[in-house]
Each structure stands twice: as C-alpha cells, then as structure tokens.
N, C-alpha and C positions, 0 to 999 in steps of 0.2 A: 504494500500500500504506500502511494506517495504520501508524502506530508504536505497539509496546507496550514494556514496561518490562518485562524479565524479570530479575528476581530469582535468582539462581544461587550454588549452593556448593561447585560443582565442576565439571569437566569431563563428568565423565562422565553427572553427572544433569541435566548443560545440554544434554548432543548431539540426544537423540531431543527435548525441547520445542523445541527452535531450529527441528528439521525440522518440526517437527508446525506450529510457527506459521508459520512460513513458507507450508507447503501452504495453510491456511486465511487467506492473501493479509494477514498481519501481517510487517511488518519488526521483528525483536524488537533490541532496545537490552540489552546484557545489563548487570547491574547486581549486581558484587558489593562484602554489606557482611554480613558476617559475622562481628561479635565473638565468638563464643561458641566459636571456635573456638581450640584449644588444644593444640600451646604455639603459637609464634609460626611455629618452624621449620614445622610440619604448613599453618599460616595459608599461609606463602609458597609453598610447594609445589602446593596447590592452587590460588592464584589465580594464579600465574603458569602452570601447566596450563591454566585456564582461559582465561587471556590469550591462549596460542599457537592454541587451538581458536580463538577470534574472529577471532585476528588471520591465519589459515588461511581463514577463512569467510568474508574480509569483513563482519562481525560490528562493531557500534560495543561498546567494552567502557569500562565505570568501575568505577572500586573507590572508597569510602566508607573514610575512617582507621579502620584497628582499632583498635576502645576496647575492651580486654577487661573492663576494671575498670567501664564501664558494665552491661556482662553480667553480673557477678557482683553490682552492685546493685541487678539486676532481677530478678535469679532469689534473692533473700535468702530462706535460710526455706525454700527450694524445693529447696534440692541434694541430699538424698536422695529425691526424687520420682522414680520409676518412667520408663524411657524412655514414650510416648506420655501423661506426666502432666501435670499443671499446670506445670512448671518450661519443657516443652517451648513448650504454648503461650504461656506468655509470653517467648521467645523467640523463637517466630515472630511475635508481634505485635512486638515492638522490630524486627524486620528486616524486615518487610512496611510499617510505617509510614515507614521511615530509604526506605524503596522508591518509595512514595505519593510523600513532600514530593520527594523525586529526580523522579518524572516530573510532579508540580507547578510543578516550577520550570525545566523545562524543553517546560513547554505540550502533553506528552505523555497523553492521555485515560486510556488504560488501562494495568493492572498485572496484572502474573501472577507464580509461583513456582516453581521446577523440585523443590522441596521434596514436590510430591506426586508423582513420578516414584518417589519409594521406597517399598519395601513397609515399612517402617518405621517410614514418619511415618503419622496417623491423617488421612484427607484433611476428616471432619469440623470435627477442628481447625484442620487450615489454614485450610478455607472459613470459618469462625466468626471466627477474628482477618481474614481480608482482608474481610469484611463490615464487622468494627467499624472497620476501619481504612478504608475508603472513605466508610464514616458520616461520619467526622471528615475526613477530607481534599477529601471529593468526587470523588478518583479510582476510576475503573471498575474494581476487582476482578473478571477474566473468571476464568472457576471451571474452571479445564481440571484434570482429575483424569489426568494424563500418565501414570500406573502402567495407563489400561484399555488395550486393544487390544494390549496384550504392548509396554506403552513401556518395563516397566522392563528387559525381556527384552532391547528393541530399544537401547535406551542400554546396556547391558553389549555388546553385539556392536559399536556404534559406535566404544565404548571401547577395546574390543582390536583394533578394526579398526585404528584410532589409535596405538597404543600409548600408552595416556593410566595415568595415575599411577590406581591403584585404594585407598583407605583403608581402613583397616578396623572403623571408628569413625563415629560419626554428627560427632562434631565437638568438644563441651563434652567437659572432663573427668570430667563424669559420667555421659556414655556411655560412655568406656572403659572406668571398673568396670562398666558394664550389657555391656560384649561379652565380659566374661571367663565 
C-alpha cells in the first residue's frame, strides 16, 4: 500500500476518508495542523478526538504546532469575508502546503484533505489551492471530493457510531459569527 498524507480537522471529517483510502489500497498518514482554529480549548478537543480515532485505527497520527497568530497574518484584510470566500481559501492553502512540505520530508508522494468531506467547504477551492500547492512542492494533490457517495452522511454515522466530539463551527472565529 502506498502512503498518503491526509490532512484532517477532526475526527469526524477524518473517519469516512481514512475508510475511503484505505479501500482504494492507500495507507493514509493522518496529518493535523490546523491554526485557524479557535480558541485553543476547541484546538485541543478536536485533535486529541482525533488522536484517539488513529490511535483506535492503527492510524500513524502528527500534529504541526499551533500558530494561530500565523492564521491571523494570512487571513489580514480577509476577516469579514463570507464562509466559502477568499479568507477560507487562503487558509486552506497555508494548511494544505504546512501538509505538502510534511509528506516532502518524509518521502511520502501524495497528499489529500478531509476538508472536502463537508458540505460546507466549496471542493472547487480546495482542489484550486492543492493544485497550486503541488505546483510549488511537487507533491501529488489526489483530488478525492469525500462529501460524493453520501461521505459526509457516512462520517456523521461513523461519528456517532464512535461517540466522537461533534463542533458546531467550521473552526476560525469567523465562522462562529457565520453559524449564528
């Protein structure tokens, strides 16, 4: 099985791509680095949910230091932008790249995201920043759009099957005023 580098912001949007790669004969590396997530307390909550899930799975798990204050110097200018707007995707570009140089330097070919698992995120976006972030890196962005075939239906049932931590919030604190 090749290894890929999956990209994760939760438990419950990592369950159904873990399965999904798996079937299609990938060993997934999961890979979280999430600054934009906000406050710290919500940060720990979900990556240590997500830890227990990997570490359940036999799963290899890393986490990247939270820098939130890099988040906030990338998204400047951008924080009253519209969930699915610019501010988002230059936030998936800063975590899809911190993703790349991870499976670069660890001789791993390709990368993926559980980011498009939500009905949420716009999957055009996503695929747009892991395009320009394989440009620059040379790592294999595989384009898995995990929300078709009822994955985001199928990670909600994983999740309660689990009894995994559910958010109610994409992440930044400028999703929170967008979920009010």
């Amino acid at each position: 099985m090749e290894k890929i580098i999956l990209h994760a912001c939760c438990a419950p949007c990592a369950s159904y791509p873990i399965k999904k790669l798996i079937s299609d004969n990938f060993e997934p590396v999961v890979f979280f680095y999430n600054p934009n997530i906000f406050p710290f307390k919500e940060y720990e909550i979900r990556k240590n949910e997500l830890s227990l899930y990997c570490q359940k799975n036999n799963i290899d798990f890393f986490e990247e230091k939270y820098d939130i204050k890099l988040f906030y110097n990338s998204i400047k200018g951008f924080e009253q932008e519209p969930e699915k707007g610019k501010r988002c995707a230059i936030c998936f570009n800063l975590r899809l790249k911190k993703t790349a140089e991870f499976a670069l330097k660890n001789n791993i070919k390709y990368f993926t995201t559980t980011l498009s698992v939500s009905p949420h995120k716009d999957f055009n976006t996503i695929l747009e920043q892991g395009k320009i972030v394989e440009s620059q890196t040379r790592v294999k962005f595989l384009e898995y759009n995990f929300k078709k075939q009822d994955g985001f239906k199928i990670s909600r049932q994983i999740a309660k099957e689990n009894n995994m931590y559910f958010q109610q919030y994409c992440g930044c604190q400028f999703s929170i005023r967008n979920n009010k």
